[in-house]
VOGU-3710 file (C-alpha; in Angstrom, 3 decimals, decimal comma):
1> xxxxxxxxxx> 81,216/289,205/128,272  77,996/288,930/130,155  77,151/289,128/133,914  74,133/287,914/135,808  73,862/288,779/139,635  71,434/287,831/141,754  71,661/290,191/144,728  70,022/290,210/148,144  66,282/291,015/148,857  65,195/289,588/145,493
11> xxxxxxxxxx> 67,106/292,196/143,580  68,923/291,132/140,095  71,731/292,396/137,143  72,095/291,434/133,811  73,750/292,219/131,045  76,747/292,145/129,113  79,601/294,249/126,518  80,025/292,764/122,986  82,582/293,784/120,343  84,256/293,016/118,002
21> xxxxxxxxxx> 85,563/293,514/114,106  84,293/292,134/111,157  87,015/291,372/107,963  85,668/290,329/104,400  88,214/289,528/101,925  87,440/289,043/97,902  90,322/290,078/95,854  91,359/286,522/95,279  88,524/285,998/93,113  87,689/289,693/91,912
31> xxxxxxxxxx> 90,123/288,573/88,647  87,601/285,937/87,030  84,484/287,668/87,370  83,162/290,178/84,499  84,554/293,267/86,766  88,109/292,466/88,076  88,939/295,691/89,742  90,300/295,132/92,780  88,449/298,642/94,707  87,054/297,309/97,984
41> xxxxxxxxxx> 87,841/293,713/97,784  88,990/293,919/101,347  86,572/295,181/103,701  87,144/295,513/107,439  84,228/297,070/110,063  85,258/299,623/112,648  85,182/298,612/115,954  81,468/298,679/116,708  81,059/297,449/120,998  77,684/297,222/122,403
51> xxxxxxxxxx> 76,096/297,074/125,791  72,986/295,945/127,246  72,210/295,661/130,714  68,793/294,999/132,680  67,755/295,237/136,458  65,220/294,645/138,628  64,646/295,331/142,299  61,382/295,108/144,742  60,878/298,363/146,569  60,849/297,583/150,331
61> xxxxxxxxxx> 57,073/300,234/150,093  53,788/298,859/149,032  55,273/295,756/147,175  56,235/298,172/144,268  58,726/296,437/142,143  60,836/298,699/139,611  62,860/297,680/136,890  64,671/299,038/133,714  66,669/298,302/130,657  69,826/300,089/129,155
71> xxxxxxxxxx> 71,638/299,652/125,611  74,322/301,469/124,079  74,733/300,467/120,492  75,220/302,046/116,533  72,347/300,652/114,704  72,359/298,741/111,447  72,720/301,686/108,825  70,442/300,337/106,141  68,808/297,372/107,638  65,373/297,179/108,562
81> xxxxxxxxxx> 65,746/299,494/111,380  66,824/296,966/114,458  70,317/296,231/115,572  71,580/293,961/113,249  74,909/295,544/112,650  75,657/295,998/108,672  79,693/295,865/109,774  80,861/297,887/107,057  78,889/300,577/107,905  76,194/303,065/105,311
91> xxxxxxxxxx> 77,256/302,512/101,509  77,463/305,672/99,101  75,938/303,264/95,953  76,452/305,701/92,997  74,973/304,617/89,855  77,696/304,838/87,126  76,622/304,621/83,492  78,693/302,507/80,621  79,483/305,690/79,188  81,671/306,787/82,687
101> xxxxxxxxxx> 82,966/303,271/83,162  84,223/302,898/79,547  87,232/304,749/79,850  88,724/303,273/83,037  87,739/299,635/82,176  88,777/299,712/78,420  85,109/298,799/76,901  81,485/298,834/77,420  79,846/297,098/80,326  78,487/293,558/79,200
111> xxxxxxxxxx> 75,578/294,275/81,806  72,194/296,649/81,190  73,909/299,373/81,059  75,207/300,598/84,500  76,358/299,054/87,654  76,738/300,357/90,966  79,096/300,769/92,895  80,348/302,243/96,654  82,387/305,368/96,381  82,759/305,457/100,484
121> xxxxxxxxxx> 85,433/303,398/101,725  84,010/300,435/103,757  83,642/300,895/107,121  84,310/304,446/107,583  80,596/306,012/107,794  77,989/304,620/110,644  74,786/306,534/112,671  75,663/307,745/115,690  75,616/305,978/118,519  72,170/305,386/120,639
131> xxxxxxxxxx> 71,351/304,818/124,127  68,337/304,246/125,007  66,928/303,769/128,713  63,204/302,421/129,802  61,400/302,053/132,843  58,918/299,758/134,907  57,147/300,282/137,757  54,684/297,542/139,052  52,839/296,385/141,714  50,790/292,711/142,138
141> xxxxxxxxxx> 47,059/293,105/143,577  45,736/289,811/144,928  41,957/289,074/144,079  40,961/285,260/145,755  43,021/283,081/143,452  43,934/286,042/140,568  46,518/288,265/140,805  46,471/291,247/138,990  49,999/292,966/137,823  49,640/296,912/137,022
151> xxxxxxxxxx> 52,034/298,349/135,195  53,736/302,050/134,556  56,612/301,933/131,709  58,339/304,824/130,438  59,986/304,525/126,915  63,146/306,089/125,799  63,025/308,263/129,069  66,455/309,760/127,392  64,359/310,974/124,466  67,006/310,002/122,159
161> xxxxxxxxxx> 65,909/311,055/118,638  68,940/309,100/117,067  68,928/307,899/113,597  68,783/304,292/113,044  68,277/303,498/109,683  69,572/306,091/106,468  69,807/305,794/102,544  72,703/304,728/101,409  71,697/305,172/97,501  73,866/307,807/96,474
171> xxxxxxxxxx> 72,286/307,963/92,913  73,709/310,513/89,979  73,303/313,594/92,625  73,611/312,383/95,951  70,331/314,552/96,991  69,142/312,179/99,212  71,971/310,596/100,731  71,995/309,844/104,167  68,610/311,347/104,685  66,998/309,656/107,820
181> xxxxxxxxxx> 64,574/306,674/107,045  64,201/305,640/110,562  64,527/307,190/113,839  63,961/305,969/117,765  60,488/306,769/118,775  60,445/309,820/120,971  59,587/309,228/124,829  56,274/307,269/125,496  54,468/306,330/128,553  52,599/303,100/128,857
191> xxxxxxx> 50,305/301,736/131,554  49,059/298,206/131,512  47,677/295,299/133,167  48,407/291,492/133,389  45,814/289,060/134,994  46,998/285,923/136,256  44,279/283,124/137,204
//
């Protein structure tokens, strides 16, 4: 669902909500592959929604024009730190040796030696979620036939210190399991120019 208003005195809205669920389904075909347990061949996402939304509205002062941007979302758990959603949320990937497999599969794995495999149930485990808020103040500057934009932004003004990205290897030990690989940079200001001629 999106929305884009265009409101009086050069003022403007947009945005929009996005949700959803996200169903993969493999056990047909776990049978005639070398591992034909069935664990996890059907994996469903929670229900992850997001919302964006981004405004803008000239100040009727000194031809100041402000503006911001909002998003609400749970961040891709292992990805490469955007929001890409990975639907079934952080894996625990332990590393299981043919020696611990042996027993429940009835002979030695025909592989190097391990495999890995997700002892969390799919879609179960995801960050928290993040919002995340920044700010624009401007003003145009007319120089003969330039104009000259300054520009005052304010990152993150929330100072959310959420984690986006974590390790989902849970090895042999699980020691570093879900430790933090990425996290939203902390508040930042920003002032800048643009020169139009």
């Amino acid at each position: 669902v999106g929305v884009n208003l265009r409101l009086g005195a050069g003022a403007l809205l947009q945005g929009g909500f996005s949700g959803g669920r996200q169903m993969m389904d493999e056990c047909d075909i776990v049978g005639k592959i070398d591992n034909p347990g069935t664990y996890q061949c059907r994996r469903e996402s929670a229900f992850l929604p997001q919302v964006k939304l981004m405004g803008a509205y000239p100040l009727p002062w000194w031809g100041v024009q402000v503006s911001g941007a909002f998003q609400s979302q749970v961040p891709d758990p292992v990805g490469g730190g955007g929001f890409n959603y990975n639907y079934f949320g952080l894996p625990a990937n332990y590393v299981a040796t043919s020696a611990q497999i042996r027993p429940s599969l009835g002979r030695n794995l025909s592989s190097a030696g391990n495999v890995t495999v997700n002892v969390v149930e799919s879609g179960t485990l995801y960050p928290g979620r993040t919002n995340q808020l920044d700010l624009r103040a401007s003003k145009t500057f007319r120089m003969g036939n330039r104009r000259i934009q300054g520009m005052f932004d304010l990152y993150n003004v929330l100072n959310s210190n959420n984690v986006l990205r974590m390790n989902g290897a849970y090895g042999s030990n699980g020691a570093a399991w879900q430790r933090p690989q990425a996290i939203v940079p902390g508040r930042l200001v920003k002032f800048g120019a643009q020169v139009n001629f």
